[in-house]
Structure formats: structure tokens, C-alpha cells
N, C-alpha and C positions, 0 to 999 in steps of 0.2 A: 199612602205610598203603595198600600199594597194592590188600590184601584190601577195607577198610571202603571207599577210593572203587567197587570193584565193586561192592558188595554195596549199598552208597548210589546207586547205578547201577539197579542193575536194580529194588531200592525204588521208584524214582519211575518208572520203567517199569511194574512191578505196578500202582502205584494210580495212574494215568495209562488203562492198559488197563482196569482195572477200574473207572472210573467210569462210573457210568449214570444214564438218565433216568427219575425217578422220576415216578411221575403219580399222578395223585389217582384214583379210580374214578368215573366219570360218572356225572350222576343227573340221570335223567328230567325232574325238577321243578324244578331248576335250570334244564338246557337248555330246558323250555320255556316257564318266565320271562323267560330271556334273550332269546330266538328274539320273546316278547310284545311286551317292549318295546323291542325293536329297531326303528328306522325304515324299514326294509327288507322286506322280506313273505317270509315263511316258509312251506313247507309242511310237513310231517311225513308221511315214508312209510315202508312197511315192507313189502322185499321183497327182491330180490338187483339186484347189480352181474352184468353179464358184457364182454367185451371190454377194449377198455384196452390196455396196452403190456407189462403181467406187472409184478415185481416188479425192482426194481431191482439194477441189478447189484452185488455187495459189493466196495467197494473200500478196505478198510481206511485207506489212505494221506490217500484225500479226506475232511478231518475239515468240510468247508461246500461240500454238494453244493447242488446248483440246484436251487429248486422247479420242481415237475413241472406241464404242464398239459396234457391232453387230453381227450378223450371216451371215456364208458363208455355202457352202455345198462343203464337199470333197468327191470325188470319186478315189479311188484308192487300196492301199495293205496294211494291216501293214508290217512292214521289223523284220524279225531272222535271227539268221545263217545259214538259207539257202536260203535268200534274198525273194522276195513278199510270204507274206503269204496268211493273211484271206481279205477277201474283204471288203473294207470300201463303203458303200455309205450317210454319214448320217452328220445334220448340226454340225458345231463347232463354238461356241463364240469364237470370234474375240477381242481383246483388241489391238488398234493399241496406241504406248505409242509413245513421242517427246521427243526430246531434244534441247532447244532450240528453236529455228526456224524448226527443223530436226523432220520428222515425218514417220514413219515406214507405209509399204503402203505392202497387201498381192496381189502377182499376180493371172491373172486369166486365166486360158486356157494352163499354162506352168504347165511343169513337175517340181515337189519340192518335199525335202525332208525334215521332222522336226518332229519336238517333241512334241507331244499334251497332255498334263497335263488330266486325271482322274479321276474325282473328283465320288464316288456316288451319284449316282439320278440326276446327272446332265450332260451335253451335255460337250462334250471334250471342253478343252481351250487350243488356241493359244493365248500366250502374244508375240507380237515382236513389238522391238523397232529400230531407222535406223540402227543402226550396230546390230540389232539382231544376236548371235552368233551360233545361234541353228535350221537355217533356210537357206535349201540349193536349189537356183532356179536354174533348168538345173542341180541336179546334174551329176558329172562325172561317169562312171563305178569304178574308185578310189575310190569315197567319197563313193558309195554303197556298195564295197570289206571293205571299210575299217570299216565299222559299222557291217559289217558281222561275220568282222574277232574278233571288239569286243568282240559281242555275244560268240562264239565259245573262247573268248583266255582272255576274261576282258580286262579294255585300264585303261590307268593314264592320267589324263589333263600334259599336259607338260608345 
């Protein structure tokens, strides 16, 4: 008896540790449907984050860490339908939000593409969470056609 409560022991250990956050893969046309009809004003740019606080430290135990917020600096383009436009070099609030144990982390020195919220009188804001749906690292020449093609033809969330 005393084997099977071990072994029913470390079971729910295994698939406790092995649970994960599954996410859907982001799509362009989607996020910038969403980003459309939002009452809020969006821009869409495409270039790198640098600065920020790094990544966070791993602490197994903390399974509802705090969202994160600070400032990064993007250097890069906005995106229209005729792909890089005006040049970006200026900071953006940063909101990193969790789920769970799951904590949304912005890179730094990669090429991305997303959606920065508007606000007057105040500094752009990226909110992303780990399946953030509105945030493209490495995007493809696709995912930039296809935001392009938005602009120029409007898009529907599918």
C-alpha cells in the first residue's frame, strides 16, 4: 500500500509539473481586425525593443507572479500599405501580464512586429501576455504582406 500511495504521489507530481500553456499561433489578420475595431488607437510597428529590466528571474515555487511594468525603447518603422513607413525611435510602457505560473517576457535585439496602443500625452503601450495574440518575433515576409494587404483591402478576425 505504502508503494501505490508513492507512486500515486509522485503521479500527480509528474502531471502537475508537466502542465503547460498552450497557445494558438498568432495571425496577422486577426490582430489587426481586433487592433481595427477596438476603441482605442493602435499603431503597428516593426522593429526591435532594447532596454527593460531582462527576463525574469525563475522561481519555480511562485506559481501567480505580478505583472510587470516598465519602459523599453523601440527603434524601428510604423507599418501601412506600403510596408515601413515613419521612423520610430522612442520609449514604450511595457505591461508584462501572467497567467498562472505563465508570464509574457518582450525580446530584445529581435526583429518584431505588434501593435502599440495610443493613448494622448502619454508614451505608447505594449500590453502582452504569454500567448499574447498581437505580437510577432521574427516576423515572416507573410505576416508583413499580410498586414499590408489589410491596410490596402480591410481584414475580418476569422
Amino acid at each position: 500500500m505504502r508503494r501505490l500511495t508513492a507512486a500515486l504521489a509522485a503521479l500527480c507530481l509528474t502531471a502537475t509539473q508537466a502542465a503547460a500553456l498552450s497557445c494558438m499561433r498568432p495571425d496577422p489578420v486577426d490582430a489587426f481586425a481586433r487592433a481595427n475595431a477596438a476603441t482605442e488607437v493602435y499603431v503597428i510597428v516593426l522593429g526591435q525593443f532594447s532596454g527593460g529590466p531582462g527576463p525574469r528571474p525563475e522561481d519555480p515555487s511562485n506559481t501567480r507572479p505580478e505583472d510587470r511594468v516598465y519602459d523599453m525603447t523601440f527603434t524601428g518603422h510604423t507599418l501601412n500599405r506600403d510596408g515601413p513607413a515613419e521612423p520610430v525611435n522612442r520609449t514604450v510602457r511595457v505591461v508584462e501580464h501572467c497567467v498562472s505560473a505563465w508570464c509574457a517576457s518582450v525580446p530584445t535585439g529581435r526583429q518584431v512586429m505588434t501593435f502599440l496602443r495610443v493613448d494622448a500625452g502619454a508614451d505608447p503601450l505594449l500590453e502582452v501576455g504569454p500567448c499574447y495574440p498581437d505580437f510577432f518575433t521574427d516576423p515572416t515576409t507573410e505576416q508583413i504582406d499580410a498586414i499590408k494587404d489589410c491596410f490596402a483591402m480591410g481584414c475580418t478576425a476569422s
